[in-house]
C-alpha positions in Angstrom: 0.0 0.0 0.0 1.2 3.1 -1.1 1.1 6.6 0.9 -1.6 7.9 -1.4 -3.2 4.8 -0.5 -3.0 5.2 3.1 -4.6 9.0 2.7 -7.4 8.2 0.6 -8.5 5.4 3.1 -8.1 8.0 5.7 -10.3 10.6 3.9 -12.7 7.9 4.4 -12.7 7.8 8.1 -16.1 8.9 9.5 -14.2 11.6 12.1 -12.3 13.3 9.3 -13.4 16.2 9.2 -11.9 16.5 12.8 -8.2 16.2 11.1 -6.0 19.1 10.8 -3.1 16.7 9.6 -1.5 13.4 8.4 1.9 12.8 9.4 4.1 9.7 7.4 6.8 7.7 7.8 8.2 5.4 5.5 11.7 3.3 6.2 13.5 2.1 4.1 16.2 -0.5 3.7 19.3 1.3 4.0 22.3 -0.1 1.8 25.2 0.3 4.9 24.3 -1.2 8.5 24.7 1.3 11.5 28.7 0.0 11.4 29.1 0.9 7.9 28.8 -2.6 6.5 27.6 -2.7 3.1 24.0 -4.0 3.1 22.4 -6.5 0.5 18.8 -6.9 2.0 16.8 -7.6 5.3 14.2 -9.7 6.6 11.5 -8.7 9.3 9.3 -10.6 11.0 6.1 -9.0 12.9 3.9 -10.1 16.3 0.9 -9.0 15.2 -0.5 -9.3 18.1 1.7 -6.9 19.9 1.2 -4.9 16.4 -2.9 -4.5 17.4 -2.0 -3.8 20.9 0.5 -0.7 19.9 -2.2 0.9 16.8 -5.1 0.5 19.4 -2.5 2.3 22.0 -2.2 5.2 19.9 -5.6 5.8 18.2 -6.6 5.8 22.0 -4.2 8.9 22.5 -5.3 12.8 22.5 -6.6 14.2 19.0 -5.5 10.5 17.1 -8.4 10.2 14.5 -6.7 6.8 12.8 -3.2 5.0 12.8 -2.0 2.5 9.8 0.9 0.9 9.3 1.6 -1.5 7.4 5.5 -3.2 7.4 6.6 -5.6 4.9 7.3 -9.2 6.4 8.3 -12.5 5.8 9.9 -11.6 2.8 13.3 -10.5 1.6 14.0 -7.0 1.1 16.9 -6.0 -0.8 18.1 -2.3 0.0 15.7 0.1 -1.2 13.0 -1.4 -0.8 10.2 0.3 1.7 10.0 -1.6 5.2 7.4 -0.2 6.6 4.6 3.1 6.2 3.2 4.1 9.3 0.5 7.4 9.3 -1.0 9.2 11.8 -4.2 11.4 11.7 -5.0 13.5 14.1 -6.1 17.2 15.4 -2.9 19.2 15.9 0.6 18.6 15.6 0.9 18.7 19.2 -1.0 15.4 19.0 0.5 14.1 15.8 4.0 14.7 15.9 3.9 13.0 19.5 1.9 10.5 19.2 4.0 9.1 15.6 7.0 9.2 17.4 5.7 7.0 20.4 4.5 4.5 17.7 7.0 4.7 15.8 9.2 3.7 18.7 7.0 1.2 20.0 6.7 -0.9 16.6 10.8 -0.6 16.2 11.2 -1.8 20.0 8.5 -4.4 20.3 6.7 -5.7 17.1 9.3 -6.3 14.9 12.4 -7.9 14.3 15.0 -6.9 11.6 17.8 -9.2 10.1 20.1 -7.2 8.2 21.8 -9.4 5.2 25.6 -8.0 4.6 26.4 -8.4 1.2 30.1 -10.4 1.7 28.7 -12.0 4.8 25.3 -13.3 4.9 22.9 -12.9 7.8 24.2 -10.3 10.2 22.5 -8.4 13.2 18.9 -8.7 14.3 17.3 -5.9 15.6 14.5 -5.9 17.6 
């Protein structure tokens, strides 16, 4: 699903007319780990049920109209390609901003797990 895909099901949402603005992320595959390694690809796996648990969390926070994410799994990604979108709609950026960052944050640190493929060395670190 692409961003534009993500707004136009938002415009959708009964409450919209109560948002003031959508906030995106997208990552990405990055060709160099964190060490400088070159990259070839990456493989994530996802708890989707700590995944409901975290977009429930946040469309229960202050001025959140909707949350979606959606995060590419089970498959390999070569560098490039788009991990994960995750949009927020909400009142104000007070709310927004906020609330992407602390799902954001949660997803990286408790609903997925990343395996980094280094290109001369096969699977490498896991992130989770």
């Amino acid at each position: 699903m692409e961003t534009g895909d993500f707004i136009s099901r938002l415009k959708q949402h009964p409450r919209y007319d109560q948002v003031g603005m959508i906030l995106t992320h997208t990552g990405v595959v990055r060709g160099t780990s964190r060490d400088g390694r070159r990259v070839s690809g990456m493989t994530v796996t996802v708890d989707r049920k700590r995944l409901q648990q975290v977009i429930e969390a946040a469309r229960a926070l202050p001025g959140i109209v909707d949350i979606m994410i959606r995060i590419a799994e089970n498959r390999p990604l070569r560098a490039g390609d788009e991990i994960m979108t995750l949009s927020v709609a909400g009142d104000i950026r007070d709310h927004v901003i906020p609330a992407l960052e602390k799902t954001l944050k949660a997803v990286k640190q408790t609903v997925v797990c990343e395996t980094e493929v280094y290109a001369d060395e096969g699977p490498g670190e896991t992130y989770i």
